[in-house]
Backbone atoms as SQL, in Angstrom:
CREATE TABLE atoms (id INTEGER PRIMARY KEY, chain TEXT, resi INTEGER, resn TEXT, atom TEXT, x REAL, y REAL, z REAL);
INSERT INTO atoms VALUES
  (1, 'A', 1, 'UNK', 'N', 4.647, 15.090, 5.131),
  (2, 'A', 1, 'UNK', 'CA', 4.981, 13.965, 4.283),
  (3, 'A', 1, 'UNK', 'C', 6.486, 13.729, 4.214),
  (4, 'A', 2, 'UNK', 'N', 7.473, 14.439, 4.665),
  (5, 'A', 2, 'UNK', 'CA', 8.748, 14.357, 4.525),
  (6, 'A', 2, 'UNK', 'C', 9.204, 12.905, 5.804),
  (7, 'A', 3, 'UNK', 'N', 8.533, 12.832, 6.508),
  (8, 'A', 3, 'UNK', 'CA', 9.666, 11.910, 7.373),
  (9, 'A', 3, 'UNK', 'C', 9.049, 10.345, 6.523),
  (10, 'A', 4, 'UNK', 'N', 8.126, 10.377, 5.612),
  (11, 'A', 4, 'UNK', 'CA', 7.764, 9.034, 4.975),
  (12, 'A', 4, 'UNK', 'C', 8.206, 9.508, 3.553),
  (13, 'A', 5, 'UNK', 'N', 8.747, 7.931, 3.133),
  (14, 'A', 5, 'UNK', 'CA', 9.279, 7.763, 1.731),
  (15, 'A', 5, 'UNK', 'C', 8.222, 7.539, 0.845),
  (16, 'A', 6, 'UNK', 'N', 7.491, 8.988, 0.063),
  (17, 'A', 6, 'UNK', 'CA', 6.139, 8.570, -0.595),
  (18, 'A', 6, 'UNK', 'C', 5.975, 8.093, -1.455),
  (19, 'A', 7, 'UNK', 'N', 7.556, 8.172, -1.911),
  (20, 'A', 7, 'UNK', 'CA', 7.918, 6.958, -3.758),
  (21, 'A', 7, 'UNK', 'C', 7.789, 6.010, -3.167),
  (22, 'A', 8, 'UNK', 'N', 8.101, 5.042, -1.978),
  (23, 'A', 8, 'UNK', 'CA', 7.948, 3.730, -1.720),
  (24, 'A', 8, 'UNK', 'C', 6.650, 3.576, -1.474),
  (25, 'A', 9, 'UNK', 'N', 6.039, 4.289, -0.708),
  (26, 'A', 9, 'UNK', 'CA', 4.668, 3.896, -0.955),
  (27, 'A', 9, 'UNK', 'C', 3.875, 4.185, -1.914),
  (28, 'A', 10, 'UNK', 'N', 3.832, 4.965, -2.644),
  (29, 'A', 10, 'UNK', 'CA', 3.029, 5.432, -3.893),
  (30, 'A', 10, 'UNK', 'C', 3.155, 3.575, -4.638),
  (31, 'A', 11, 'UNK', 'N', 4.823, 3.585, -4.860),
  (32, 'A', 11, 'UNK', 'CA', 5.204, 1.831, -5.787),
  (33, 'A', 11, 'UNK', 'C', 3.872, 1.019, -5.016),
  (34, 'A', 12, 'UNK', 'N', 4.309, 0.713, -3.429),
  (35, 'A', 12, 'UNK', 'CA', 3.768, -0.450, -3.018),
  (36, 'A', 12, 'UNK', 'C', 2.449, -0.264, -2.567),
  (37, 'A', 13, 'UNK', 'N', 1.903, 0.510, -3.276),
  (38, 'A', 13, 'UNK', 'CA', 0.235, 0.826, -3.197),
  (39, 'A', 13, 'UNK', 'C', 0.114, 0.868, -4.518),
  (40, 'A', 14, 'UNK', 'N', 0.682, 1.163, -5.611),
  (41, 'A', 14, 'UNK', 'CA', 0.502, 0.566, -7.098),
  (42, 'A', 14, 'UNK', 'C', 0.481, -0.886, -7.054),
  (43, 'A', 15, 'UNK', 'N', 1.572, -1.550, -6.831),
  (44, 'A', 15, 'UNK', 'CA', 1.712, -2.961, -6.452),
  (45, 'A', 15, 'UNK', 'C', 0.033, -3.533, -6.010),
  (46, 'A', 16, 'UNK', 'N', -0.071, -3.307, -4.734),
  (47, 'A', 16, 'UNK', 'CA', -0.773, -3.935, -4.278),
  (48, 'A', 16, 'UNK', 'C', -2.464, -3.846, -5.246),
  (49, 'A', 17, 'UNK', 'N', -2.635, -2.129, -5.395),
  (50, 'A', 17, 'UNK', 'CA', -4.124, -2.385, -6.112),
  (51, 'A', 17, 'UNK', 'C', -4.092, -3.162, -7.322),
  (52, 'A', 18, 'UNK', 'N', -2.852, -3.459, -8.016),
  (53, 'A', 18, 'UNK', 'CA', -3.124, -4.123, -9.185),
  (54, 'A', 18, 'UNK', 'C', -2.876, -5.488, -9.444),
  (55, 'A', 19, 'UNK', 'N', -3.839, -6.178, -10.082),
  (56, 'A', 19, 'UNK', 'CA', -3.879, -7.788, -9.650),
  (57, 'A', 19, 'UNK', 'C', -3.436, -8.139, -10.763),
  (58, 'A', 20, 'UNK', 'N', -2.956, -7.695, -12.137),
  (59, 'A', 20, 'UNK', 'CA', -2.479, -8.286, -13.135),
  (60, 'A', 20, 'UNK', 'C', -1.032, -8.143, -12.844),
  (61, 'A', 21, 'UNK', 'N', -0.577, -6.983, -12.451),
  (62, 'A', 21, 'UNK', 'CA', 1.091, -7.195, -11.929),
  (63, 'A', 21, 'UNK', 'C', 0.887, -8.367, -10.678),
  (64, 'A', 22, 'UNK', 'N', -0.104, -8.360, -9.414),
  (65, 'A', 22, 'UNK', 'CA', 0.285, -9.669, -9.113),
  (66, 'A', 22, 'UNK', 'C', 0.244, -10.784, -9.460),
  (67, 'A', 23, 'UNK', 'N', -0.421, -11.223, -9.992),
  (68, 'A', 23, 'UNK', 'CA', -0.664, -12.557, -10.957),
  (69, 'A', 23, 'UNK', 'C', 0.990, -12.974, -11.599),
  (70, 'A', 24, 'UNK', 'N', 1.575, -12.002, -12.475),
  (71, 'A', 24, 'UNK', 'CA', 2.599, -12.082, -12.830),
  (72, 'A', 24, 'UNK', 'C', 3.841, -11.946, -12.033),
  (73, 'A', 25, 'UNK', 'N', 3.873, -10.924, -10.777),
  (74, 'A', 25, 'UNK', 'CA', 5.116, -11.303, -10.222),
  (75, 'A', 25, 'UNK', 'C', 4.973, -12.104, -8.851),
  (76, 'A', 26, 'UNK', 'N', 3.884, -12.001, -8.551),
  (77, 'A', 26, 'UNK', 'CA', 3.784, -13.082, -7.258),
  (78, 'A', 26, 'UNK', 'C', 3.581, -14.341, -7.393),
  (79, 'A', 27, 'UNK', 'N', 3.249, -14.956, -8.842),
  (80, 'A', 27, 'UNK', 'CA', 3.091, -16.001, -8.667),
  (81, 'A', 27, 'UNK', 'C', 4.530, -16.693, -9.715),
  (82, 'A', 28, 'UNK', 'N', 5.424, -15.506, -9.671),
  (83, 'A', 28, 'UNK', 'CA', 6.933, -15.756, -10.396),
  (84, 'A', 28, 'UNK', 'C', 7.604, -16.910, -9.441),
  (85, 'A', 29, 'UNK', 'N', 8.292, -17.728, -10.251),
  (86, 'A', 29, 'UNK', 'CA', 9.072, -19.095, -9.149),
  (87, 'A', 29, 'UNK', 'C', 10.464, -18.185, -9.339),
  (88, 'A', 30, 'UNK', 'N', 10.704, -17.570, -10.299),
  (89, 'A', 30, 'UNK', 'CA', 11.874, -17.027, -10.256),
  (90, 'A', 30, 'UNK', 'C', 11.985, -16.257, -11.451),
  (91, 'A', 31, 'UNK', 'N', 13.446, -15.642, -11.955),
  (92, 'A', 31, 'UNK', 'CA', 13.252, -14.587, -12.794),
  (93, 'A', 31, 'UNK', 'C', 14.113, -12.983, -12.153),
  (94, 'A', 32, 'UNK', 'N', 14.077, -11.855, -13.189),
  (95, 'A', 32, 'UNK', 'CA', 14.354, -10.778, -12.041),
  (96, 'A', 32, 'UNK', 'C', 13.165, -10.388, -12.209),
  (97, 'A', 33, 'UNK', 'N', 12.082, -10.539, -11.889),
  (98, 'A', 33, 'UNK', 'CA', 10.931, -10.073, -11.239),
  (99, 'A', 33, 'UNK', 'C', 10.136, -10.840, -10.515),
  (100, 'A', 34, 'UNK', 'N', 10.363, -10.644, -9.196),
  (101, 'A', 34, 'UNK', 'CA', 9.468, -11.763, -8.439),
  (102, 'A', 34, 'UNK', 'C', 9.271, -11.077, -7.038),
  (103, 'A', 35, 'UNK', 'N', 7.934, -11.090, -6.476),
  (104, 'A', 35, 'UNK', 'CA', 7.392, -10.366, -5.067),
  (105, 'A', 35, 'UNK', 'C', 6.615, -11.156, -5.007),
  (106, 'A', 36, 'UNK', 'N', 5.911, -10.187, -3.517),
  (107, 'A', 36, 'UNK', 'CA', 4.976, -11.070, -2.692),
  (108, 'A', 36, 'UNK', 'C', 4.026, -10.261, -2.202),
  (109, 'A', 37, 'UNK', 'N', 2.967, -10.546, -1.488),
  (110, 'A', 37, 'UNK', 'CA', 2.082, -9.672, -0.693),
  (111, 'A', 37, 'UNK', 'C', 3.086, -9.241, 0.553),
  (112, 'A', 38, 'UNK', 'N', 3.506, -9.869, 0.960),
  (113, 'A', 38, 'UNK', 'CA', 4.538, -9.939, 2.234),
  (114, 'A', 38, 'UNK', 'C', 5.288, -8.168, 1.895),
  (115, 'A', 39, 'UNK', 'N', 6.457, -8.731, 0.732),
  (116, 'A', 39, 'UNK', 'CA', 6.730, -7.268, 0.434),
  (117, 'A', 39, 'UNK', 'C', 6.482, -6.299, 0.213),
  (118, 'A', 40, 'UNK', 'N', 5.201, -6.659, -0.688),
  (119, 'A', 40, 'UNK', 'CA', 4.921, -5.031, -0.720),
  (120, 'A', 40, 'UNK', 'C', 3.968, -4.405, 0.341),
  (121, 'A', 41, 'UNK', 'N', 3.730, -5.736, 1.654),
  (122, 'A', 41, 'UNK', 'CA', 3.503, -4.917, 2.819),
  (123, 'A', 41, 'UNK', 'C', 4.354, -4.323, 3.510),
  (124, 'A', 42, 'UNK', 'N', 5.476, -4.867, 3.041),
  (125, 'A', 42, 'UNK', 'CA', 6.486, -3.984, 3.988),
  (126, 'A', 42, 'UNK', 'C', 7.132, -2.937, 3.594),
  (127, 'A', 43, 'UNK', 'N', 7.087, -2.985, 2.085),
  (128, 'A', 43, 'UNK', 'CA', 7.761, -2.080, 1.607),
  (129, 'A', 43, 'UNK', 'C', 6.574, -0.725, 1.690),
  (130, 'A', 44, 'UNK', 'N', 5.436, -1.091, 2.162),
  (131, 'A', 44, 'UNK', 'CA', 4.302, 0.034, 2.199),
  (132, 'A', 44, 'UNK', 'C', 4.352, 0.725, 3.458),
  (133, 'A', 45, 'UNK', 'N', 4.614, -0.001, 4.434),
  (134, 'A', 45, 'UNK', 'CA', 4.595, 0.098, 5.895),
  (135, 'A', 45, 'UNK', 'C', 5.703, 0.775, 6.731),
  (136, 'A', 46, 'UNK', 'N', 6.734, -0.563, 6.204),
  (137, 'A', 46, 'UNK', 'CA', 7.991, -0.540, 7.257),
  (138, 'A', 46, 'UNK', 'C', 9.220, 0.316, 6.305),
  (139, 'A', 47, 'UNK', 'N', 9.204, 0.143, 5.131),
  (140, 'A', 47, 'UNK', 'CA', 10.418, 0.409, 4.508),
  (141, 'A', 47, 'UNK', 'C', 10.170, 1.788, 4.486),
  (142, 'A', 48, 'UNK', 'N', 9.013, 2.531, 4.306),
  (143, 'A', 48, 'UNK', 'CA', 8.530, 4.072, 3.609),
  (144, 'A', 48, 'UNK', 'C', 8.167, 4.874, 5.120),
  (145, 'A', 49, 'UNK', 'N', 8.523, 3.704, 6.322),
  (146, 'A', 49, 'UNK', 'CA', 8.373, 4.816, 7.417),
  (147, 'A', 49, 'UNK', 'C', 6.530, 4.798, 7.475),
  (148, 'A', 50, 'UNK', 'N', 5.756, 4.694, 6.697),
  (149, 'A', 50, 'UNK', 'CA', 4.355, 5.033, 7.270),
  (150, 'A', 50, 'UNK', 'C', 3.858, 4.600, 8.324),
  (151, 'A', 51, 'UNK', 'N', 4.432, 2.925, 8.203),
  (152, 'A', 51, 'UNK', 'CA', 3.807, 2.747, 9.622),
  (153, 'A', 51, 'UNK', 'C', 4.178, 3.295, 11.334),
  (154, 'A', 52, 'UNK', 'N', 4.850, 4.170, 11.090),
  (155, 'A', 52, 'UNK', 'CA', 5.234, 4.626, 12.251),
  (156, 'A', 52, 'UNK', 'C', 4.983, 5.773, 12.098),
  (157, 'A', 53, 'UNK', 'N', 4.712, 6.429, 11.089),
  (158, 'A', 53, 'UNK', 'CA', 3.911, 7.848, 10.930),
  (159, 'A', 53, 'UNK', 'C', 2.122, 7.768, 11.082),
  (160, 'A', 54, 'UNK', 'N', 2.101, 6.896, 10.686),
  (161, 'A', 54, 'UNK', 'CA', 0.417, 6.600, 11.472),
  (162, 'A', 54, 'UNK', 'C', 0.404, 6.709, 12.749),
  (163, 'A', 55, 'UNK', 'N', 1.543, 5.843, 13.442),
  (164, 'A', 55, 'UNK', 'CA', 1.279, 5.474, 14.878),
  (165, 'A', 55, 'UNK', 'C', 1.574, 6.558, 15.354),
  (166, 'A', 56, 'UNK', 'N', 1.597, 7.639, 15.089),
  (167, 'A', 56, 'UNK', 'CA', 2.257, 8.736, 15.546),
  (168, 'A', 56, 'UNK', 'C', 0.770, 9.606, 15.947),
  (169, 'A', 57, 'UNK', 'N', 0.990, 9.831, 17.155),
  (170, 'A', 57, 'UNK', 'CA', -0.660, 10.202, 17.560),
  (171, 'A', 57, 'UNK', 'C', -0.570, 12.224, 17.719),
  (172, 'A', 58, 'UNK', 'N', -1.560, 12.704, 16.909),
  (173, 'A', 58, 'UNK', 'CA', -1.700, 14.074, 17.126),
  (174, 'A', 58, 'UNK', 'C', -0.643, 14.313, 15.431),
  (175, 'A', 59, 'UNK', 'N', -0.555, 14.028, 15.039),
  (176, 'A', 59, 'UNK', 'CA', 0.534, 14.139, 13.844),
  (177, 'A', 59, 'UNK', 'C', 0.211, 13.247, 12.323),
  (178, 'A', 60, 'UNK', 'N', -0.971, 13.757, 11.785),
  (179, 'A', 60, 'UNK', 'CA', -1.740, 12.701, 10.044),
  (180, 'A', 60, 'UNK', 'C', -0.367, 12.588, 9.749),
  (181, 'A', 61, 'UNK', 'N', -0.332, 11.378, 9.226),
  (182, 'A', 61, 'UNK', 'CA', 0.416, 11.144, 8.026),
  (183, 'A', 61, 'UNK', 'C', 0.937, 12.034, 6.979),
  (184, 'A', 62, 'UNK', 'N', -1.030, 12.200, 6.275),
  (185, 'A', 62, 'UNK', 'CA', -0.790, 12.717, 5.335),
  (186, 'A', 62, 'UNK', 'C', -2.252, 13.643, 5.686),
  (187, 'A', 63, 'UNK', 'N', -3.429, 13.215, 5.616),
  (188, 'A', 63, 'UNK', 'CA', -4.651, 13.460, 5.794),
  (189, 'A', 63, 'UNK', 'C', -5.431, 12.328, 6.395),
  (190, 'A', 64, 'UNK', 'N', -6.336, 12.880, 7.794),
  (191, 'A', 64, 'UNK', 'CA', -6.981, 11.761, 8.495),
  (192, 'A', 64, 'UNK', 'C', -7.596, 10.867, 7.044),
  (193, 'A', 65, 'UNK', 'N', -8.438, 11.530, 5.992),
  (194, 'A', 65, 'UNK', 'CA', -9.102, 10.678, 5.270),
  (195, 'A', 65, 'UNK', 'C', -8.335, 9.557, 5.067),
  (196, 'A', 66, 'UNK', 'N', -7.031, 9.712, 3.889),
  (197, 'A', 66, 'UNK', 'CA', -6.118, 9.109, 3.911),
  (198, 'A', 66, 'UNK', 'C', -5.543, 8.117, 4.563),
  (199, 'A', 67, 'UNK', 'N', -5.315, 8.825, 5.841),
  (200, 'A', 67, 'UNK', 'CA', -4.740, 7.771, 7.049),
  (201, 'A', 67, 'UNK', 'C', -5.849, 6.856, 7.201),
  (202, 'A', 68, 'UNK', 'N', -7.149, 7.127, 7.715),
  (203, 'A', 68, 'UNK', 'CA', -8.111, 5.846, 7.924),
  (204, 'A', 68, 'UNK', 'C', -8.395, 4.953, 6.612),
  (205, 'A', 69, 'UNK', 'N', -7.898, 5.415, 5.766),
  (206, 'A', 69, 'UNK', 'CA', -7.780, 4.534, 4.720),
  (207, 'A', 69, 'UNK', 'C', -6.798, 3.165, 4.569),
  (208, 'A', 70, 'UNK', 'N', -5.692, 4.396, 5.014),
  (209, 'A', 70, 'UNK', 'CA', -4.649, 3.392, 5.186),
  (210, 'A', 70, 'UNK', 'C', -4.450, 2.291, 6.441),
  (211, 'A', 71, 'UNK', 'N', -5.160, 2.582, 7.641),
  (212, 'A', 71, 'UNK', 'CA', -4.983, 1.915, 8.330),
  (213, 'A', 71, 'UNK', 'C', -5.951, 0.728, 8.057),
  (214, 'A', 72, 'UNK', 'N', -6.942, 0.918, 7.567),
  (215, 'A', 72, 'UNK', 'CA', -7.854, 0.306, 6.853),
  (216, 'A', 72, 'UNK', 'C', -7.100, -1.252, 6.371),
  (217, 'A', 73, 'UNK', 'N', -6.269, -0.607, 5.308),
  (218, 'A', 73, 'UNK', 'CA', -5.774, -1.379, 4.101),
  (219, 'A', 73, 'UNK', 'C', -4.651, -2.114, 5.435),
  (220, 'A', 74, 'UNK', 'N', -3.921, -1.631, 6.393),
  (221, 'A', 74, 'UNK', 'CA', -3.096, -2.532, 6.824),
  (222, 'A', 74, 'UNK', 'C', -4.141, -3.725, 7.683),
  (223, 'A', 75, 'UNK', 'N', -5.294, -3.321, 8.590),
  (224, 'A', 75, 'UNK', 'CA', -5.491, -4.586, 8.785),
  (225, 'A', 75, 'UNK', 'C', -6.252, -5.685, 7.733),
  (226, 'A', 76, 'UNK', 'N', -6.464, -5.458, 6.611),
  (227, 'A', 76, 'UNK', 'CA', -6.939, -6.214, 5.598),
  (228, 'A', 76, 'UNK', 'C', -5.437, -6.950, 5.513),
  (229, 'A', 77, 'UNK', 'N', -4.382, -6.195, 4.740),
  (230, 'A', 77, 'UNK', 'CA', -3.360, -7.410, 4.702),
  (231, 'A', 77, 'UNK', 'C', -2.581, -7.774, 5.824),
  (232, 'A', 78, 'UNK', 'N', -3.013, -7.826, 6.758),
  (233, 'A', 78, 'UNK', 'CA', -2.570, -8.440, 8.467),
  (234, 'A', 78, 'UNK', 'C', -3.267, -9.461, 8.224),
  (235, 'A', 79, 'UNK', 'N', -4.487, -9.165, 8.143),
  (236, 'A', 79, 'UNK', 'CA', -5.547, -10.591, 8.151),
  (237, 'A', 79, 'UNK', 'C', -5.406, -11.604, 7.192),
  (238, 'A', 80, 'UNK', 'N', -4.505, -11.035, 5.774),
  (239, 'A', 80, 'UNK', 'CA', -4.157, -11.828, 4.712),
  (240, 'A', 80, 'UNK', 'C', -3.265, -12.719, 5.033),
  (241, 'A', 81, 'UNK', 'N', -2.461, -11.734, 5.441),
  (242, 'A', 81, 'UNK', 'CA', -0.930, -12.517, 5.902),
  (243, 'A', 81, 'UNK', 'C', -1.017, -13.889, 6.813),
  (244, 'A', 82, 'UNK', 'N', -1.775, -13.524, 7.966),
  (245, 'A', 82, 'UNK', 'CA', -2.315, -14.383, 9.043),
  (246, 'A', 82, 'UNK', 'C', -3.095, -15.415, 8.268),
  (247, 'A', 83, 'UNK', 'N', -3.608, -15.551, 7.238),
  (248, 'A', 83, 'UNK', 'CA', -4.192, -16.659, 6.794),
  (249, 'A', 83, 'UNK', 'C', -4.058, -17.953, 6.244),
  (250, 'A', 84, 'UNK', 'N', -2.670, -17.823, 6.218),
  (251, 'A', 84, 'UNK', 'CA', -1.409, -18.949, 5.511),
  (252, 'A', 84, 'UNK', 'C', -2.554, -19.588, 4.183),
  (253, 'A', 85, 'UNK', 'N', -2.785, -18.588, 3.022),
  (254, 'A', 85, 'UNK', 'CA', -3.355, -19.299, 2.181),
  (255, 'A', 85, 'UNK', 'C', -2.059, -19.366, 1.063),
  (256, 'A', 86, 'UNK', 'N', -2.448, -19.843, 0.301),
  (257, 'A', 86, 'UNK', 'CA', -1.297, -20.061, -1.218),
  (258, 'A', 86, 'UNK', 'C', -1.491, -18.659, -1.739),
  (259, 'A', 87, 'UNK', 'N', -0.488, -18.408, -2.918),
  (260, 'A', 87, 'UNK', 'CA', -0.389, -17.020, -3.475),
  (261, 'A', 87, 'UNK', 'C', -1.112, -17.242, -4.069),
  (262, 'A', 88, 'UNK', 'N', -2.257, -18.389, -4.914),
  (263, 'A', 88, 'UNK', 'CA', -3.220, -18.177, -6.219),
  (264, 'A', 88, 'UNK', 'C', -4.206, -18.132, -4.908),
  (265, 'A', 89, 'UNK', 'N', -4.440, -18.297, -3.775),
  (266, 'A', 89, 'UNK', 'CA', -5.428, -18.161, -2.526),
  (267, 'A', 89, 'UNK', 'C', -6.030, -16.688, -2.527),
  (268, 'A', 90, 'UNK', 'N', -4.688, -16.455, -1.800),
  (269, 'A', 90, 'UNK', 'CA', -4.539, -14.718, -1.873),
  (270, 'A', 90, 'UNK', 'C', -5.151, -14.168, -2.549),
  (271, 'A', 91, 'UNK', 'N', -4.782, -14.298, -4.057),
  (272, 'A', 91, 'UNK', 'CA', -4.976, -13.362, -5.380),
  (273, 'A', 91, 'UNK', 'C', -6.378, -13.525, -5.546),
  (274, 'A', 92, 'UNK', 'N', -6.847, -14.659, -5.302),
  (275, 'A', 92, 'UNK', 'CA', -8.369, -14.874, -5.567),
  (276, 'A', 92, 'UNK', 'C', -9.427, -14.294, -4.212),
  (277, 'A', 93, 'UNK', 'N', -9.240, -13.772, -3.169),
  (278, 'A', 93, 'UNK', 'CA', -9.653, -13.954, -1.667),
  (279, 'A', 93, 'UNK', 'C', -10.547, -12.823, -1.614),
  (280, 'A', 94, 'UNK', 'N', -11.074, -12.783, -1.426),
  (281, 'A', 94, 'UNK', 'CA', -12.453, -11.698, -1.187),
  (282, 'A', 94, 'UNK', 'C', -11.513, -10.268, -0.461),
  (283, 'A', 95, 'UNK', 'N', -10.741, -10.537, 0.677),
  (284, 'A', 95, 'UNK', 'CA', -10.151, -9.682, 1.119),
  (285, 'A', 95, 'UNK', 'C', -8.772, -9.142, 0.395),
  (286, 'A', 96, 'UNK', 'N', -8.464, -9.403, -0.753),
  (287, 'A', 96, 'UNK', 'CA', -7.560, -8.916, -1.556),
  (288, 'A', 96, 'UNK', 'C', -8.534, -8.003, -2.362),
  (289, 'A', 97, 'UNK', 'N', -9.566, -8.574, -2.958),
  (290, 'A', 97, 'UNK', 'CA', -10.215, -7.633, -3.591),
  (291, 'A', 97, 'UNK', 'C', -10.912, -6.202, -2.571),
  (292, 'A', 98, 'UNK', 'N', -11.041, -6.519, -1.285),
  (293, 'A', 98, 'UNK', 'CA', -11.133, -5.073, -0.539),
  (294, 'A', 98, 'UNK', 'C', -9.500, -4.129, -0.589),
  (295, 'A', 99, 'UNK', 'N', -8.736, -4.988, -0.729),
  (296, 'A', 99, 'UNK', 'CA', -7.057, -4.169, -0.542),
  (297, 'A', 99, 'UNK', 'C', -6.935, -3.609, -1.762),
  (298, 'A', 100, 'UNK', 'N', -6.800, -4.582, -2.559),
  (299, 'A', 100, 'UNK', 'CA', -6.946, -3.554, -4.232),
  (300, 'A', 100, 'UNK', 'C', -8.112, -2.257, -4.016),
  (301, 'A', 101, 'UNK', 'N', -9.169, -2.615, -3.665),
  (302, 'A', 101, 'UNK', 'CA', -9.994, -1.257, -3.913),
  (303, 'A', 101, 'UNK', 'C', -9.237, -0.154, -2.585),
  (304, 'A', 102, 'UNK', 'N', -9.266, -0.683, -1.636),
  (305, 'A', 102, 'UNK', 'CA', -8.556, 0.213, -0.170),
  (306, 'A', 102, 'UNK', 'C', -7.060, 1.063, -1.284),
  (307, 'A', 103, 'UNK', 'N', -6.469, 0.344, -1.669),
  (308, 'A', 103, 'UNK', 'CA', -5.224, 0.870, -2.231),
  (309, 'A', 103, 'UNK', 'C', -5.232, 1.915, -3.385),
  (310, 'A', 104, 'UNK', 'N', -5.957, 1.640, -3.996),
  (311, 'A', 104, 'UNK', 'CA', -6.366, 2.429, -5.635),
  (312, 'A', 104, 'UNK', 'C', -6.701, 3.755, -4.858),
  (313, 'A', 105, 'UNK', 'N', -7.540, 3.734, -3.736),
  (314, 'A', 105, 'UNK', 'CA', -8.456, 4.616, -3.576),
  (315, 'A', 105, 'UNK', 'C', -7.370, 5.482, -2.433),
  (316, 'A', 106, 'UNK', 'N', -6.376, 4.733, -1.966),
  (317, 'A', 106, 'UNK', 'CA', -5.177, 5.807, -1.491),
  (318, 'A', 106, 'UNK', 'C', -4.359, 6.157, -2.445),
  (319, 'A', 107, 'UNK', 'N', -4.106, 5.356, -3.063),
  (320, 'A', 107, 'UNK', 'CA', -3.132, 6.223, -3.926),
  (321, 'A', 107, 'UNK', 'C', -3.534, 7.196, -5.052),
  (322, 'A', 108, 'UNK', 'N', -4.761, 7.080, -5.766),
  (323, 'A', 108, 'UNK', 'CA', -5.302, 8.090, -5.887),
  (324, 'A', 108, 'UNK', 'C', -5.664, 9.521, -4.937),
  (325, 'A', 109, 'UNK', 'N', -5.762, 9.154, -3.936),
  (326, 'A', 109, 'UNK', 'CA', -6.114, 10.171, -2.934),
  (327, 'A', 109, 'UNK', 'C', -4.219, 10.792, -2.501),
  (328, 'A', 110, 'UNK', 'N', -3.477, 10.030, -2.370),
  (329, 'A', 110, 'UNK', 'CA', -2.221, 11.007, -2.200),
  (330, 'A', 110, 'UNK', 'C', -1.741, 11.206, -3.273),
  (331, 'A', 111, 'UNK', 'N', -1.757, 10.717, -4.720),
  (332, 'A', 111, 'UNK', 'CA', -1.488, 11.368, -5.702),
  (333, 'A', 111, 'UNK', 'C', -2.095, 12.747, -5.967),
  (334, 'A', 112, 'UNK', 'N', -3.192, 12.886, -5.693),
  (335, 'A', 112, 'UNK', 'CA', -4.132, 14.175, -5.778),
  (336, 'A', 112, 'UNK', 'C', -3.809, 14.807, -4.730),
  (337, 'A', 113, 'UNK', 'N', -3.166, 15.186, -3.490),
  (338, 'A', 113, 'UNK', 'CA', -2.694, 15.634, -2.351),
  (339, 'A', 113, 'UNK', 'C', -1.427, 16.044, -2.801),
  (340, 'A', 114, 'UNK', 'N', -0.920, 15.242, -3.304),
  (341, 'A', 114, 'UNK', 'CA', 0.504, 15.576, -3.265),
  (342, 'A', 114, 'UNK', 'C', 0.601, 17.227, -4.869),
  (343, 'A', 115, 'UNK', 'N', -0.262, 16.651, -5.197),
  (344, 'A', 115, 'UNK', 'CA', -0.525, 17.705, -6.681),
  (345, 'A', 115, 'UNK', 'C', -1.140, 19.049, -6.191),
  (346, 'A', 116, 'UNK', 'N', -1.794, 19.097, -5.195),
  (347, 'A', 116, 'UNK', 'CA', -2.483, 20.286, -4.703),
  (348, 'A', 116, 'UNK', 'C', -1.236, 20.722, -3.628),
  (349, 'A', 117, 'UNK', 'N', -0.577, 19.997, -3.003),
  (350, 'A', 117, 'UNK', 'CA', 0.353, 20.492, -2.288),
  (351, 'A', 117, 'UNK', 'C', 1.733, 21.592, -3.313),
  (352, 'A', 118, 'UNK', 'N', 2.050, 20.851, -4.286),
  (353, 'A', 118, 'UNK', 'CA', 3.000, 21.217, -5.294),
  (354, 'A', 118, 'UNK', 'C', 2.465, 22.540, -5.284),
  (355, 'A', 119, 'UNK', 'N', 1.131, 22.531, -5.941),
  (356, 'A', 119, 'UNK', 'CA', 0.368, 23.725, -6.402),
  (357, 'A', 119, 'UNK', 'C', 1.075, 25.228, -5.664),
  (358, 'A', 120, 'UNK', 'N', 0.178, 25.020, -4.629),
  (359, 'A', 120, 'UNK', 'CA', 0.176, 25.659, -3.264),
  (360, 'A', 120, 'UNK', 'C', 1.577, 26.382, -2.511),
  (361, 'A', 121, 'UNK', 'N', 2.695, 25.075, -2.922),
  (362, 'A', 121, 'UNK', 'CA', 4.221, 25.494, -2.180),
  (363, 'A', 121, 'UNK', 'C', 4.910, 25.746, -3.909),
  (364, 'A', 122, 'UNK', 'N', 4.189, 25.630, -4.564),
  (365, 'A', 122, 'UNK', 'CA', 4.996, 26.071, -5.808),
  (366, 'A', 122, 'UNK', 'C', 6.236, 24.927, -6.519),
  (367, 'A', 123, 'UNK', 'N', 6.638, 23.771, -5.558),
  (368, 'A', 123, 'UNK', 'CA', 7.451, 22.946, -5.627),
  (369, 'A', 123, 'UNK', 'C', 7.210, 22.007, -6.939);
């Protein structure tokens, strides 16, 4: 887990499973709080290093479960992204509601990983 930033993804997998923070900051015109699906795909992906720790063959992430989870959740919001719908589109879209559940159900799962790891290395 060290070559990925797991505070950035832990955030942008909070972000994403929860639809009352998006409602409120994605559909912000402005303000200091305002995101997107966009960002917090990237900030899940590209900014935290995962997506290149996935692609990394012979080498989990974190845990295959995990990982097929996660790869899971990226082509759901690939397919989002690709859909040029509006942000109240999005928020409402059958396939947001698979990403919220895909997401909850990773970040629960590396929150609980990361707690048994502590355990274990004493950290």
């Amino acid at each position: 887990m060290s070559r990925i930033g797991v505070h950035l993804a832990r955030e942008a997998l909070s972000e994403i499973a929860d639809e009352a923070y998006q409602c409120e900051i994605w559909l912000a015109s402005d303000g200091p709080r305002v995101g997107s699906l966009l960002e917090a795909t990237e900030r899940l992906f590209d900014d935290s290093g995962l997506g290149d720790a996935l692609a990394r063959a012979g080498s989990p992430a974190f845990d295959e479960p995990i990982d097929d989870g996660l790869r899971r959740l990226r082509q759901v919001l690939m397919r989002l992204a690709d859909s040029n719908l509006t942000v109240a589109d999005v928020l409402a879209d059958r396939r947001m509601v698979e990403a919220r559940a895909l997401a909850a159900k990773a970040l629960f799962a590396l929150v609980r990983l990361e707690a048994e790891r502590s355990r274990t290395t004493g950290e």
